[in-house]
N, C-alpha and C positions, 0 to 999 in steps of 0.2 A: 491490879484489881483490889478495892478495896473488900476489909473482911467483911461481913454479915453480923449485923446484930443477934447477940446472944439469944434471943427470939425464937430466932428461926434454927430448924431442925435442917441436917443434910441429908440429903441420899443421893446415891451415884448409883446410876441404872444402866447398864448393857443392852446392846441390842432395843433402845430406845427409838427408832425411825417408826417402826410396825407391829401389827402383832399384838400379842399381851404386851411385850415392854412398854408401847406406847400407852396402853389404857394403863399400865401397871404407874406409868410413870405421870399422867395426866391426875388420875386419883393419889396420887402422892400431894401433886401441886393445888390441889382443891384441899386438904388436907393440913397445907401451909407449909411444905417440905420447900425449903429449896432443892434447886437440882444442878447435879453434872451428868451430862448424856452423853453417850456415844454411840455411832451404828458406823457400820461399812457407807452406806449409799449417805451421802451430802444431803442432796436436794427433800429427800421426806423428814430424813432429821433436823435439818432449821427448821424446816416446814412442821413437823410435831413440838419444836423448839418454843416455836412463834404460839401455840395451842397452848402448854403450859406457861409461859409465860403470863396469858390472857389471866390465868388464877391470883395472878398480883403478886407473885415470888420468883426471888429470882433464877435463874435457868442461865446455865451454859450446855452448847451442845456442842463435842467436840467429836467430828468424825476421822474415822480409824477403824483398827483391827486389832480388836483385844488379843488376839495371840502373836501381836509383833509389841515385843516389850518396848520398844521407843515408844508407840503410843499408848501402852499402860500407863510410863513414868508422863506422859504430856497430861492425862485424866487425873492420874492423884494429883500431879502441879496446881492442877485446876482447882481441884476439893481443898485443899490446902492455902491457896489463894483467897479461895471465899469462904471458907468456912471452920479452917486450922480443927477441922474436925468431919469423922463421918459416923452419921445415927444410924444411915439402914445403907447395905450395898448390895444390891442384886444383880448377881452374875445371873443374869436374861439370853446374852448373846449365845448361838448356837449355830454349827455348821452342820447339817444335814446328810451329805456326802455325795455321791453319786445320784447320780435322779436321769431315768426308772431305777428305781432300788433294788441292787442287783443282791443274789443270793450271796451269803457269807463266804462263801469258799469263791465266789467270783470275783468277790472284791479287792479293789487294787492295795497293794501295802499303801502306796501314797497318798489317796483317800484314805485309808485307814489311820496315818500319823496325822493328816490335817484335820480329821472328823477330833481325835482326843487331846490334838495339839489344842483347839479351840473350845471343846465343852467339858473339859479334862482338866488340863494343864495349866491355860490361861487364867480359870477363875480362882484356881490353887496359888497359881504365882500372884493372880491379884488382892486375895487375901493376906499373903505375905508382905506384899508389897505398901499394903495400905494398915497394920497394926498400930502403926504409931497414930494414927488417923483415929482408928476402929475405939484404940482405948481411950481416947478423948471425947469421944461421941456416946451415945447409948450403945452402940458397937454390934448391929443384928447383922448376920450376913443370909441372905438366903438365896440359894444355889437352885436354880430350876431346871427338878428332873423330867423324868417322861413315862407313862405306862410301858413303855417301850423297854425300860431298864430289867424290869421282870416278868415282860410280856413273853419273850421267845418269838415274836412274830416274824415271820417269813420275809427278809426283804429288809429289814431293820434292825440286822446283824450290828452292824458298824455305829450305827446312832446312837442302839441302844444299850450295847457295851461302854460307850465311851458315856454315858448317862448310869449304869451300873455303878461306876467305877465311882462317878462324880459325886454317888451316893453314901458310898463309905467313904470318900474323901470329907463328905461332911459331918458323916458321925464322927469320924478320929478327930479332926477337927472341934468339932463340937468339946469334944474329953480332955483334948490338949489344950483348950484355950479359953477354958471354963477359970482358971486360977487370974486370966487376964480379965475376967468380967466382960469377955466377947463372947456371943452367942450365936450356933449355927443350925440354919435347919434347910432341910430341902422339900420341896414345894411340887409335884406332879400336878400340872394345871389341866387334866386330866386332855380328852380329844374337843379339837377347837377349828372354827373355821378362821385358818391365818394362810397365809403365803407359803409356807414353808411345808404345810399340808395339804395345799395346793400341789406345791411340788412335789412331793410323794408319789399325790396320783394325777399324774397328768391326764387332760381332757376327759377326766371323771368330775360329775358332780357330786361336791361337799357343801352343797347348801345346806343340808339335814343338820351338819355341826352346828353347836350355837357358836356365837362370838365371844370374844375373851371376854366381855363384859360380866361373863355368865359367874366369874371368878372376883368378883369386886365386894359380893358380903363376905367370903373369905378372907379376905386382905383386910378387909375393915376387921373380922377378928382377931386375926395374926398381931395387928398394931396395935389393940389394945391390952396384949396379953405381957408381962412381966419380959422380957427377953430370955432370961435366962429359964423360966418356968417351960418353955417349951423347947428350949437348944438341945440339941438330940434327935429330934424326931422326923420323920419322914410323913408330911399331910399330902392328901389328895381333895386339892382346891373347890371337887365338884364331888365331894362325898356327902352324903345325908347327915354324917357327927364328925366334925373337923377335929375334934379334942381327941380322938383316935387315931395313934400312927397308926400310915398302911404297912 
């Protein structure tokens, strides 16, 4: 692959097929970002592939499962290839767990390691992974939490611990890696109607949610802010004063 004119800006987005990551990642590519993508399911991510690319930048979409470290090190390959640099990385992808959302004390250990293996673990090992990248680039990482983290809701034991956690992983984060001129924050894109909240409440309707769309003047302020002026902080995408952690 050849590299990418100094021009253009990278971001490498997760969970890229659906969801916010696809609006997250479409408004990137109107924006002039080139992209590296990844999701589990193949066929909607070329297919959202094929959507950003239509913005006139370049886009790879490379499917996988960000908590299996071969296809980490295939994703940075990638940003590396095109871009020997990454401006924004958002770890988007997330695993759910069980669905109906069983109570906390019912929940399996083995959903329990694959729910923090993936919204936990993977975004920590891919921030690690990708430094040498991070410091080349503008270097923002933004970690996507969930109401759920300090919600206590019934049912969203598992999610929202493994989205807790992922919260202070960004602030130490944030403190630790401030001397590198990387910058971290995390994002609750507050309740949405996506798939994956779908699956929560099965054969319930969520039409009442708006679409992730509702999160897009948000993102347009987060990009134009300093990076390092907001690293630390914890925003909720759909709040009345964004410049206020929740």
């Amino acid at each position: 692959m050849a590299s990418l004119p100094k021009s253009f800006k990278v971001a490498l987005v997760t969970g890229a097929s659906r969801g916010l990551g696809r609006v997250l990642a479409g408004f990137l590519a109107k924006q002039g970002y080139a992209l590296v993508t990844m999701a589990r399911d193949e066929k909607p991510l070329l297919a959202a592939g094929k959507e950003f690319a239509a913005a006139g930048v370049p886009v790879v979409s490379i499917p996988g499962d960000i908590g299996d470290a071969h296809d980490r090190h295939r994703l940075l390959e990638a940003a590396a290839a095109r871009g020997r640099r990454i401006d924004l990385l958002v770890n988007n992808a997330s695993d759910l767990g069980e669905t109906p959302l069983p109570p906390l004390v019912e929940a399996s250990r083995e959903t329990f390691l694959r729910v923090f293996e993936v919204n936990t673990l993977a975004p920590l090992a891919l921030v690690r992974e990708a430094l040498p990248l991070l410091r080349r680039g503008t270097g923002l990482v933004v970690n996507i939490s969930s109401d759920a983290a300090i919600g206590g809701y019934p049912g969203w034991g598992t999610y929202g611990a493994s989205k807790a956690a992922l919260d202070l992983v960004s602030k130490t984060l944030a403190a630790e890696l401030k001397d590198q001129g990387i910058a971290v924050v995390s994002v609750d894109p507050g309740d949405m109607r996506t798939k994956m909240h779908q699956d929560a409440y099965p054969g319930q309707d969520i039409s009442d949610r708006p679409t992730p769309d509702v999160t897009l003047p948000f993102w347009a302020w987060l990009l134009s802010q300093p990076p390092m002026k907001v690293s630390g902080m914890r925003y909720q995408a759909q709040a009345a004063v964004w410049e206020v952690p929740a």
